[in-house]
N, C-alpha and C positions, 0 to 999 in steps of 0.2 A: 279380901278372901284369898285363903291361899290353893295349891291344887290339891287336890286328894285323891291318892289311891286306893282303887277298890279291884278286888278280886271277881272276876266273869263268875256267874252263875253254871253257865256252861260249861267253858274250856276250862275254868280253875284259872286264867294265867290274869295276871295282875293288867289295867291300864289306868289311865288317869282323867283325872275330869278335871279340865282347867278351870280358871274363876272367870273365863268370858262363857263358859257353859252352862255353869249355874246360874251365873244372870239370866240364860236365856231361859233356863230351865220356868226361873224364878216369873219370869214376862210369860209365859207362854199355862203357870200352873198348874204345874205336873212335876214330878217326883226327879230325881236324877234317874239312871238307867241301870240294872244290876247284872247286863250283859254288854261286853265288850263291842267296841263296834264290829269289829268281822263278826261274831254272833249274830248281832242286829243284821245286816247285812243280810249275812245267809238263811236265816228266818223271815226276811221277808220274803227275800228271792226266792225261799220255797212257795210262794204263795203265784208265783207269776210264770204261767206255760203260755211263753210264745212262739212256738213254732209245732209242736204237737199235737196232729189233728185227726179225728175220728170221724166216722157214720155214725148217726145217731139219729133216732125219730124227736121229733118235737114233740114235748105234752103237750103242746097244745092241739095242734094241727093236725098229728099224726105223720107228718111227713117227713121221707128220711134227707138229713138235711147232713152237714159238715159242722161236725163240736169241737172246740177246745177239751172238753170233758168227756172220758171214755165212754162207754155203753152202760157199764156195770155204774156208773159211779152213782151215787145215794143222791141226786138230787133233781127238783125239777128244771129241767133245761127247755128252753124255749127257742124256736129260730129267731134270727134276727126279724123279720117282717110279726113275728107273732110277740115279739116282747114290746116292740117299740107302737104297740097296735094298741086300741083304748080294749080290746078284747078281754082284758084280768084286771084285778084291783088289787094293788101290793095290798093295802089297809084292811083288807079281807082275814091278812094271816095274823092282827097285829092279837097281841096279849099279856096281861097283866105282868107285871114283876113278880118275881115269887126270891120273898127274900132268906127262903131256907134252903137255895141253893146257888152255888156260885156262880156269878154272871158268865162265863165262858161257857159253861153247860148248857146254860139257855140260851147264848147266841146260837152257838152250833144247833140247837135243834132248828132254830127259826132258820138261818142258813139251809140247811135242809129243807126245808119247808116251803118256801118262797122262791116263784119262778129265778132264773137266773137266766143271762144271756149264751147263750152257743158260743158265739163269735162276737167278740168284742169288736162292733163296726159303728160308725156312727149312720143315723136313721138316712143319711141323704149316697150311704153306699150298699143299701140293701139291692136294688135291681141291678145295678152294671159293675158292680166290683164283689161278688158275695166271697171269694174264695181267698181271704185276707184273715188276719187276724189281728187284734191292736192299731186298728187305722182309721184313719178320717179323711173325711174330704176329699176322696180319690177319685179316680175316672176311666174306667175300663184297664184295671189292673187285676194283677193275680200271681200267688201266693208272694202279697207283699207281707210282713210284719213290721210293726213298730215304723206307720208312717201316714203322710200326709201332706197332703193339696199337691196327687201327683196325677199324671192321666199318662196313659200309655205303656205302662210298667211294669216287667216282672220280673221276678226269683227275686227276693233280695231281702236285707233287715235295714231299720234308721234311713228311710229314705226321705226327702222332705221337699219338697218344692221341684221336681223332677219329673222331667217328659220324656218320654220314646227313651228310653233304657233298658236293659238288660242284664242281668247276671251280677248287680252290682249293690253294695254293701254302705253306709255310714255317705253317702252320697247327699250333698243338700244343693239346692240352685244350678244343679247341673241338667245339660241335656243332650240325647244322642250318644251318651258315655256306654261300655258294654266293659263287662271283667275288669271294674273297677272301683276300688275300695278308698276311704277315708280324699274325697274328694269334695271341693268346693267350688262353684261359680268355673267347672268347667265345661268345654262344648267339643265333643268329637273325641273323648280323651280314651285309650284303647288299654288294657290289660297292667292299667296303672298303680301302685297306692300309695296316698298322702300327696297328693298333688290342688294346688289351688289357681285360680282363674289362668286355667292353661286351654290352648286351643288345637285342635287338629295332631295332635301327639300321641306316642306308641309307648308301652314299658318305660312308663317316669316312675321316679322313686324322690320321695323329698324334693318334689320341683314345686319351683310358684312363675305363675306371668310366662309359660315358654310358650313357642308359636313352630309347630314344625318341629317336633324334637322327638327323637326315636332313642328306647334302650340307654339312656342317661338317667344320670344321680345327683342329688344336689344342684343344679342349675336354677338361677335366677335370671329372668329377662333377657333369655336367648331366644332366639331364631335358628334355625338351622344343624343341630346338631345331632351327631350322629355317635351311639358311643361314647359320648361328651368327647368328641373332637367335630369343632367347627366346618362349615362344608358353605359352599355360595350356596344360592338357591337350584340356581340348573343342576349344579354336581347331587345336591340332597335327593332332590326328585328324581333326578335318575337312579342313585343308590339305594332308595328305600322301593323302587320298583322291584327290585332282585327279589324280596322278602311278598309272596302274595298270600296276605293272611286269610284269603279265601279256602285255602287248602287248610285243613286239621294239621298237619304231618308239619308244615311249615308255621304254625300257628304257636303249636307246643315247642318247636325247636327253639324261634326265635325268644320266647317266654324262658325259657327255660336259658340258654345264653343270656340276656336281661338279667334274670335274677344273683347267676355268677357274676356280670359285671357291677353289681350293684354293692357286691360284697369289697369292691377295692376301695371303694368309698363310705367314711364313718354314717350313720345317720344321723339326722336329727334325735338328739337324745329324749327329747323332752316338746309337745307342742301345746303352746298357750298365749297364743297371738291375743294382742290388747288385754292382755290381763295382770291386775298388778298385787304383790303380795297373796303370793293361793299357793296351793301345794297337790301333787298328785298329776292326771292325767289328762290332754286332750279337754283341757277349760280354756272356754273364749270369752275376751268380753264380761271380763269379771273382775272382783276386786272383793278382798278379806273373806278368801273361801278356803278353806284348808279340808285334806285330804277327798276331794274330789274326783269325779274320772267320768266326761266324756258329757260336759256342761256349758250351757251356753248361759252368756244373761243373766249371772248371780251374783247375790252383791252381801258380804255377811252370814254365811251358809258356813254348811259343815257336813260332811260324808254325804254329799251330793254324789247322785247315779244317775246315767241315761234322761240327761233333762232337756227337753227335744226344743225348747222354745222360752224366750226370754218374755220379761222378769220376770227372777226370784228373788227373793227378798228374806233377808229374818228365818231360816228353813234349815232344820236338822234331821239327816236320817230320811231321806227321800229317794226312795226306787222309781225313776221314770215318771214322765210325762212332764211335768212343767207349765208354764203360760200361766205368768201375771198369777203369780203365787205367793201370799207372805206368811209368815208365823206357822207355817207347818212342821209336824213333827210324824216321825216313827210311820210315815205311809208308802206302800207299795201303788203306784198307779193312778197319781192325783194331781191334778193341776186346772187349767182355763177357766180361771177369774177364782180363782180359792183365797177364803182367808181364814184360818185358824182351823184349820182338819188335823187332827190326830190320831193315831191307832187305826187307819181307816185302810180300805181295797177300792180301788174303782173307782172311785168319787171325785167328784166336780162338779163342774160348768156352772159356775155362777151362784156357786153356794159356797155358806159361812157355815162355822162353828158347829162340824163334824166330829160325832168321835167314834170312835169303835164300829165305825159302819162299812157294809159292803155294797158297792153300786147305788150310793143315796146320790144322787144326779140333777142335774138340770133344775136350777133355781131350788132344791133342800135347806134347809136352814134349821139351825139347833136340832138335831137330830141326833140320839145314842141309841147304839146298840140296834139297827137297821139294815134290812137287807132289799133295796130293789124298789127304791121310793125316790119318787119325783116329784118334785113341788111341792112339799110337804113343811109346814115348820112346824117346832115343836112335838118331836114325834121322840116315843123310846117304845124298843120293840115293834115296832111297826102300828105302833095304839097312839093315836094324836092327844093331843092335852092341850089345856090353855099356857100360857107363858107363866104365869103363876105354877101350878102343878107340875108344869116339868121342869123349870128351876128346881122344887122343892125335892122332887124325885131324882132328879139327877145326882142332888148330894148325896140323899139316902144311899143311891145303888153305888157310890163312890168310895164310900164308907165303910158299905158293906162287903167290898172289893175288897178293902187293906183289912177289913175283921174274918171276913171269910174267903180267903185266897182260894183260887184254883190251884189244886194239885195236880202238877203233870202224873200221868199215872205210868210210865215208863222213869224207871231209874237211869238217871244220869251219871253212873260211876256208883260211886256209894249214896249220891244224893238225890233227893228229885230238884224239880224244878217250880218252884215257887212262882206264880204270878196275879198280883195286886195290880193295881189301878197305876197305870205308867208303863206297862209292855204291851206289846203289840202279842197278835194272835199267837197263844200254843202252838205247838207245829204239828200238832192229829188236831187241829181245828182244818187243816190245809184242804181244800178239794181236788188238789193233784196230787198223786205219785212224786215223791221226790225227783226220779230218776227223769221227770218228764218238766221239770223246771231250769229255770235257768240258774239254779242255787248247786242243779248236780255238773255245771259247768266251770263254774269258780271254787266252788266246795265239793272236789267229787269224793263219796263215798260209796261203797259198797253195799249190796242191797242188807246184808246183816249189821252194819253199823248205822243204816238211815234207819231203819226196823227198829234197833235199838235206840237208836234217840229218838224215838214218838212218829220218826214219819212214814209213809207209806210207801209201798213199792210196786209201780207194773211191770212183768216181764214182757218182751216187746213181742207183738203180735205175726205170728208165720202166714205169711201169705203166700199163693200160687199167684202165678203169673201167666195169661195166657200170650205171651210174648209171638213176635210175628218178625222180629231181626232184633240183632245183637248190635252193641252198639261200634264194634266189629269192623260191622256189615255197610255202615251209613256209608254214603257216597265221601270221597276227602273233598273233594270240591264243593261248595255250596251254590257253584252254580250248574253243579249236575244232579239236587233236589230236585227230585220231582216235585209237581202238586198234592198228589195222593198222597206222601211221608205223614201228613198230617194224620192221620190215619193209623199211622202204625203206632203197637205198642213194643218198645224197645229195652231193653234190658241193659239197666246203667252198668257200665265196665268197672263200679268200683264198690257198691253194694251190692249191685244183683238185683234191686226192684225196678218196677215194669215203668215204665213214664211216656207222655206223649209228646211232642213239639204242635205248641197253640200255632193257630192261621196268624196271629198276629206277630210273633218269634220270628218262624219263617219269613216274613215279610221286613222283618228288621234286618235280619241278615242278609238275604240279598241286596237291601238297597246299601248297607254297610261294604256289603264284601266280606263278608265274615263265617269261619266256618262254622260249623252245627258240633254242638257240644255230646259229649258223647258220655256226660255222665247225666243224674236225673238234677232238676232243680234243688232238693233240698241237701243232694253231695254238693253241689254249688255254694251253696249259703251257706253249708256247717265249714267249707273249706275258709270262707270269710269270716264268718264269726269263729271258729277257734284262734284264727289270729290276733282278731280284732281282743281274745276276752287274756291271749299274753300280751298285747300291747297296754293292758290296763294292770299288768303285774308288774311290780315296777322293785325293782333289786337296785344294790349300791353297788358302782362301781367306783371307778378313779380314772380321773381323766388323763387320755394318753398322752397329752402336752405339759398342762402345767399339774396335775398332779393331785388336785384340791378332789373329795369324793363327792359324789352326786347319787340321784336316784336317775334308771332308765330302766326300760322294760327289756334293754336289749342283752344279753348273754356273751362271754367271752366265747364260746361255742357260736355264736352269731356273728359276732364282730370284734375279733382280738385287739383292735383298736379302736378306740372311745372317745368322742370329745365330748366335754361340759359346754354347756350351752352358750358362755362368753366365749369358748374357743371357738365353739361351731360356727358363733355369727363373725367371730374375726377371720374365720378361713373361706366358708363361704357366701356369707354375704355381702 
């Protein structure tokens, strides 16, 4: 088979579908794709708000609880304790197919219709972690997103196996770390990023194995330095006293010196430790993955996104989540014990042969076109059947897809947008605001060009503040916090909204030594994620030694000098 070019539905711009994609296409029984993958991509990522959080009553309960989904939005939202409760019967909403009109039309009504969750929490973080979003298995945390099996936690995205942290980003097996990004198996490591099993260290940049190392770049299995110039022990410990990162004033200086030093040194162009033949960004532990970014544990994949947890196996076109996953296609937000999910949101944990469904969970099986069911087999629309009748039905509605397409009802240029049995949701199927996804961070558009391509738009909500100090005002010293700060509402120095410092924050800092942040948490996290989402932009440069081109996310405006990855490990490693 050879490759063939086809023209995006979308963007009009041509790409190719190789012959190991048809095969896959072929195993897996579903069509080839009639949008590019950045298309795919960005249509799903419209489907996925994780750091955007609202007040909101529960239908069930009545009670005002913390939503992913604004006030106004059209559908039922339930708190976590009220969804996860034997309280509702998804099977209550289920209903006939109706085959005189096109299956997107009636998902979305059912969508509509059928409780949904608030907060994406798992049921064992409803009473001691509620104020998360996208997490599991956590343990007196807050506002983590996109994490799990962590206890003591907050401000942060992608955290994974992590204790007594703070302010910190893309973090796994670390603990005691604060203002520290893209970090692994470290302990104590202070206002770092891209560092792995490093101990007791300040402002590392591309370090692995240091012990005692302040304000250095590139260093492997040192001790002691300072600057990256060498120091004995007694001279280290005395010179890194000068610096007492208790103080704000002294905290930012030295941060800020750090990051100019960092610039005399190339980076790491490219990270994909034990991974062999893949292409793209920040893959571990993988082999025949291509155009990926920010993957652990896949093996045979393709445009693999944010896949927090190993194996994957056999999987195209996957937005997040991961864990002992195989034969999936075209899904935002699916993994733990999956096998053959398609076109799907939400869905997992120990269920098979998904398709078109939103939140079908916990042991699901053959399930189409489904919103908010658990343990269910054989379900379409939320109306159960024998094995018999929803085989027979399922081809019917399949059929009836490619004879009676959903028409996007917003023109795409001069064209609409066609979609048959093999794309994932329309994008006015979406129940977020574009602007509230993480699709307006890699794809930003404007709210009259998302309007115009089918999606929706919220303009962001004015709030007053009844503010009691400026962040100003805070003490520089964090060990001239009072008790009572907890208390106050403060006014971040770089948005303007109001925030508090938790009993548990304060209590990190001083036994750290570390001063008190004086912007709010979620300026914290969006300063980590807009890095973290150009570290996954990845541009060609040419390497400043021997010459040959590569991909790096890093800019001539970043770093006027460049090594390729065989240079980098001949110089620094």
């Amino acid at each position: 088979m050879n490759p063939e070019t086809k023209q995006c539905q979308n963007c009009k711009n041509d790409f190719t579908i190789e012959p190991e994609d048809f095969e896959f296409y072929e195993k897996i029984k579903v069509p080839a794709p009639t949008f590019c993958p950045e298309c795919r991509l960005q249509r799903r990522l419209a489907f996925f708000n994780l750091f955007n959080l609202y007040k909101r009553k529960c239908d069930l309960c009545g009670e005002e609880k913390i939503s992913m989904y604004p006030p106004e939005a059209p559908y039922k939202i339930y708190c976590s304790q009220c969804y996860w409760s034997d309280n509702w019967d998804p099977y209550i909403y289920g209903r006939d197919y109706d085959f005189s009109r096109p299956f997107f039309e009636q998902f979305k009504e059912l969508w509509q219709d059928v409780p949904l969750m608030g907060l994406s929490l798992s049921p064992q973080n409803i009473n001691h972690s509620p104020y998360n979003n996208h997490t599991g298995d956590v343990k007196n945390c807050y506002l983590t997103f996109f994490s799990e099996f962590d206890e003591n936690v907050a401000n942060g995205f992608y955290i994974i196996h992590v204790k007594d942290s703070f302010d910190c980003s893309l973090v796994m097996n670390s603990e005691l770390c604060y203002d520290t990004m893209n970090a692994y198996k470290d302990n104590r490591v202070i206002g770092s990023i891209r560092t792995n099993e490093s101990i007791e260290s300040y402002f590392l940049r591309d370090c692995i194995n240091c012990q005692n190392c302040f304000g250095s770049a590139n260093l492997r299995n040192k001790n002691y330095y300072i600057f990256n110039q060498p120091y004995s022990k007694e001279d280290y410990f005395n010179e890194i006293k000068k610096w007492d990162l208790g103080s704000y004033k002294i905290y930012q200086e030295i941060k800020k010196s750090a990051e100019e030093h960092w610039k005399k040194f190339p980076p790491k162009p490219i990270w994909d430790e034990y991974s062999q033949n893949i292409s793209g960004n920040y893959v571990f532990e993988s082999k025949n993955c291509q155009d990926c970014l920010e993957v652990i544990g896949a093996q045979d994949c393709k445009y693999l996104f944010m896949i927090i947890a190993s194996p994957i196996r056999d999987s195209y076109d996957i937005s997040s989540w991961g864990d002992s996953q195989m034969l999936c296609y075209e899904c935002c937000n699916v993994g733990d014990y999956v096998y053959n999910v398609k076109f799907s949101r939400e869905s997992g944990t120990n269920s098979k042969n998904i398709e078109y469904s939103n939140l079908s969970q916990h042991g699901s099986n053959d399930n189409f076109g489904c919103v908010s069911v658990r343990k269910g087999d054989y379900i379409i629309l939320n109306k159960k059947y024998n094995k018999e009748e929803f085989l027979k039905l399922r081809e019917r509605i399949i059929q009836q897809m490619n004879d009676m397409p959903y028409i996007s009802q917003i023109a795409n240029g001069k064209e609409q947008t066609v979609y048959k049995y093999g794309e994932f949701f329309p994008p006015e199927s979406s129940p977020f605001p574009y602007n509230t996804t993480l699709a307006q961070n890699f794809f930003p558009l404007t709210k009259d060009e998302a309007i115009a391509r089918g999606y929706s738009w919220r303009d962001q909500d004015i709030k007053e503040y009844a503010y009691t100090k400026t962040a100003e005002k805070l003490p520089d010293h964090i060990k001239d916090a009072p008790d009572d700060i907890i208390k106050e509402i403060i006014k971040c120095q770089k948005c303007g909204k109001g925030f508090k410092i938790i009993p548990m924050e304060l209590e990190f800092h001083r036994k750290m030594n570390l001063a008190l942040s004086h912007e709010c948490p979620f300026c914290r996290i969006s300063e980590k994620f807009q890095k973290w989402v150009k570290n996954l932009t990845l541009i060609k440069r040419t390497c400043s030694k021997c010459g040959i081109e590569f991909q790096t996310p890093f800019t001539e405006v970043d770093y006027p000098e460049i090594l390729c990855k065989k240079c980098y490990q001949q110089e620094v490693v």
